[in-house]
Structures are given as structure tokens and as C-alpha cells.
C-alpha positions in Angstrom: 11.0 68.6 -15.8 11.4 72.8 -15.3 15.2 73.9 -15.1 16.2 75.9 -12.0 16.0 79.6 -12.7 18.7 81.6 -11.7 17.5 84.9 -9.7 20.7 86.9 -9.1 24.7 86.7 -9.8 27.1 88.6 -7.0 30.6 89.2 -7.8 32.6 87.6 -5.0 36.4 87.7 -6.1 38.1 88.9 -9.6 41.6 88.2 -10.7 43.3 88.9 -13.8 42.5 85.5 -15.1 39.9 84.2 -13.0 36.6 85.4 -10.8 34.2 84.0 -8.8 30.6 84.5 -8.6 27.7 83.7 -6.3 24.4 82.8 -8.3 21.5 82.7 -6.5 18.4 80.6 -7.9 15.4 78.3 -7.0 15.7 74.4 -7.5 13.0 72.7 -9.1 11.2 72.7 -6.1 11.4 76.1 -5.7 13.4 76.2 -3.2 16.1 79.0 -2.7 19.7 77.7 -2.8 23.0 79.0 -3.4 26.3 77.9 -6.5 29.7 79.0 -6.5 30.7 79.5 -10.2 34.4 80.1 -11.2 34.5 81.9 -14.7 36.9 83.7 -16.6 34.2 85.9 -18.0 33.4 89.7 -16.6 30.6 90.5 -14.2 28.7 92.2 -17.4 29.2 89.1 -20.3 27.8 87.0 -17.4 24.8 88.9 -16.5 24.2 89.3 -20.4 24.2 85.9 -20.7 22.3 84.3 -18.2 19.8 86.8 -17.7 19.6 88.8 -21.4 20.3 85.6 -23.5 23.6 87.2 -24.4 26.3 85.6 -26.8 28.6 82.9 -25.2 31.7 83.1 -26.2 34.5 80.0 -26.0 37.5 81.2 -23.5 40.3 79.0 -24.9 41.8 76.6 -27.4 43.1 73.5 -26.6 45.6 71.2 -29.0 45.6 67.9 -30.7 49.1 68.6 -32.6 50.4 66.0 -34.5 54.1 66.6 -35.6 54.4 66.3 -39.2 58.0 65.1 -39.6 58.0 62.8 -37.1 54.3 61.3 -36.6 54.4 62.0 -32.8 51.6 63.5 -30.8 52.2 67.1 -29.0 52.4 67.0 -25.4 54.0 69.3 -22.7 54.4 68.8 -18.9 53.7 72.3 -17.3 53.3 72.9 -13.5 50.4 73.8 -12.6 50.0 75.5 -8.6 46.9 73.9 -7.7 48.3 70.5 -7.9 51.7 71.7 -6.8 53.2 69.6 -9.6 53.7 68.8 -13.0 50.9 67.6 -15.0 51.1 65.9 -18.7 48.5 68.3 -20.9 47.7 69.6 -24.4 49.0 72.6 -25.4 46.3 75.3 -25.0 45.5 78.9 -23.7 43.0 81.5 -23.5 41.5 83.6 -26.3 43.0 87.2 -25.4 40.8 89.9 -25.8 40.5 90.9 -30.0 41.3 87.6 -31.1 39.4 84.4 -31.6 40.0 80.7 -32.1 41.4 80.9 -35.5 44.1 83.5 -34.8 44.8 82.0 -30.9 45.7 78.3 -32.3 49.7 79.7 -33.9 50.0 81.4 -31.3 49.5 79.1 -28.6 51.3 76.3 -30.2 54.2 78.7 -30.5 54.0 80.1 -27.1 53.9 76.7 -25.3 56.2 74.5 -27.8 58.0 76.5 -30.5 56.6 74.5 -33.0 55.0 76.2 -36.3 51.0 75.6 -37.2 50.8 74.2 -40.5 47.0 72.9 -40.7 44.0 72.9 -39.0 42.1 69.7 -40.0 39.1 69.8 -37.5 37.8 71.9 -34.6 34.6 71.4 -32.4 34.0 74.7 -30.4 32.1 74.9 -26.8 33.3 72.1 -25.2 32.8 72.7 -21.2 35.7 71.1 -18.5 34.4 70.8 -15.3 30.5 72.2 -15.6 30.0 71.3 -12.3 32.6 74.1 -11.0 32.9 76.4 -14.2 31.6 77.6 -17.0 35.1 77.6 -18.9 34.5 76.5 -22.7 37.2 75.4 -25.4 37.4 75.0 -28.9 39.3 71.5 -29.4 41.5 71.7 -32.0 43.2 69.0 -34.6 45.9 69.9 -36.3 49.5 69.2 -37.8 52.8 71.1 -36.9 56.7 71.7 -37.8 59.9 72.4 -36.3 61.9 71.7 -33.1 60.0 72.2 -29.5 61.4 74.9 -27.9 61.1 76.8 -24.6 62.3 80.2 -26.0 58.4 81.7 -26.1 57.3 81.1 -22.9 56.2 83.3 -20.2 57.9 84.3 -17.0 54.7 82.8 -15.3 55.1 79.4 -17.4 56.5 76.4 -16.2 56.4 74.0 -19.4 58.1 71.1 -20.7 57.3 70.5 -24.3 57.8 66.7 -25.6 57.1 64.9 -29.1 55.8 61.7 -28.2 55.5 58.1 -30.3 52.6 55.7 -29.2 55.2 53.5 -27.3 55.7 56.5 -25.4 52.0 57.5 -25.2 51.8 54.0 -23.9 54.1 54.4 -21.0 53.3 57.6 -19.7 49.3 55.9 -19.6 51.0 53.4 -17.4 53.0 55.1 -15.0 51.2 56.7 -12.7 51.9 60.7 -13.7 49.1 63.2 -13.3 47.6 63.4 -16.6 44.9 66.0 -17.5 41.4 64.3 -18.5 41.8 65.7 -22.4 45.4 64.3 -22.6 44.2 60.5 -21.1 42.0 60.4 -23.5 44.2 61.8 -26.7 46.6 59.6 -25.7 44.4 56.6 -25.9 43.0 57.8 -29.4 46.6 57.9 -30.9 47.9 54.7 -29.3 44.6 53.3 -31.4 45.7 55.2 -33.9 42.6 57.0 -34.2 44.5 60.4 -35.0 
């Protein structure tokens, strides 16, 4: 079966964190037709890498943290706008410009829980969140952590709670009804099972 071909890419909207673009391309049938793609890449690493077979690179890291002292699985609620309320997640966030996945893990863990990276055990980068809408990619990330959670790292535009979690607990928050983020449903299941 031939792959649509995309034709063009216009810019429509950029912010800070997030643009939008309007590809143009021809179905399979050859037809002409329209997609709305949200990215957090610029104009120019697009083009390169639809149209030049440019490099992709991953946009963020996201966080299976286990807590060393205590066993319990790394969660935080944050509030997120689009939902206009609080949401059970991973801790994660993007790869600024200059770093990569390696040096955005401590960081990020850091940032969003005050807890300390002590090992990485596994990562599987390029891992796409809603392809039908994006073309967003993270590096999933397994690893252990120390200390207290904390809020003192946060930014001003962060709304987090940060919260150790045992598998009774995973077990309740899978049953009552809270927003959960797909990667966190799953996670949560996996260390219930005790697959973690």
C-alpha cells in the first residue's frame, strides 16, 4: 500500500512551548487533503525532517521513579489547563535546548518532586502520545530515587502535587474515578502486579 506524501507544511500558530502547523499532502488516492499537526518542534527541524530526512529528535522524558527507601512508585497530581483540573501523571518535562535525555532525567525529577536520581535502570527513547494530533516523542525512563518530595523547585507556572505511593494506594486511586494520564494507568497497573 503507498503512504500519503506530504506536499507542503504552513506555520499557523507558534508559542513558546507549542506550534501548530498545516501539512498539506495527497491520500493514497491521490487526493489532496489537509492535517493539523501540534508540535513542539520549529518550522525548520520540521521541514528537515519530513522533507530532507532530517534527524528526529525526542522532546521529553517521562518517569518511572521508584523510591528506594520506601518501595513506592513516584506520582504527582499537577493541573493541567486543558482539563481545568488536576490530573494523576509521571513526573516528566521537556528536553531544554543543549541538553538531552540523560542530563534532563535529575533535573526533572528534582524540578517536579525534590527527590534525588540515583539510577537509571532502563530507558526506551521515541515513544509518540497521541500520533493522531502530535508528533511529541519521549524517552520513558525507569529509574530509582532518594529523599523527601518537595515542592521547593517548582515553577511559578507549575501547579504540582508530588506523592509516594504503595500498591494499596496505586490500587485506590485506579478505582476512584480521578483523571489519570494514559502512561500513569498503565504504570500503576505494572506495579500493583509488581512488574516494576
Amino acid at each position: 500500500m503507498e503512504s500519503p506524501k506530504m506536499e507542503r507544511l504552513t506555520a499557523l500558530a507558534k508559542t513558546r512551548f507549542l506550534s501548530l502547523y498545516d501539512a498539506e499532502y495527497k491520500n493514497r488516492k491521490g487526493e489532496p487533503k489537509h492535517w493539523i499537526i501540534a508540535s513542539r518542534k520549529s518550522y525548520e527541524d520540521l521541514e528537515n525532517l519530513y522533507f530532507n530526512h532530517g534527524e528526529e529528535k525526542t522532546d521529553a522524558v517521562v518517569l518511572v521513579a521508584i523510591h528506594q527507601e520506601t518501595h513506592q512508585l513516584v506520582l504527582i497530581r499537577q493541573f493541567r489547563m486543558p482539563l481545568n483540573d488536576f490530573i494523576y501523571e509521571l513526573p516528566a518535562g521537556l528536553i531544554d535546548e543543549g541538553e538531552d535525555a540523560n542530563s534532563t532525567i535529575g533535573r526533572e525529577l528534582r524540578e517536579e518532586t525534590g527527590l534525588e536520581l540515583i539510577e537509571v535502570t532502563h530507558l526506551q527513547d521515541k515513544l509518540y502520545l497521541s500520533a493522531g494530533m502530535t508528533d511529541e516523542s519521549v524517552t520513558l525512563v525507569y529509574c530509582t530515587c532518594k529523599g523527601a518530595v518537595s515542592t521547593e523547585y517548582l515553577e511559578a507556572d507549575e501547579t504540582i502535587e508530588p506523592i509516594l505511593v504503595s500498591k494499596e494506594e496505586a490500587q485506590k486511586i485506579l478505582e476512584s474515578g480521578s483523571k489519570l494520564d494514559i502512561k500513569t494507568y498503565l504504570v500503576l497497573q505494572q506495579f500493583i502486579l509488581g512488574m516494576l
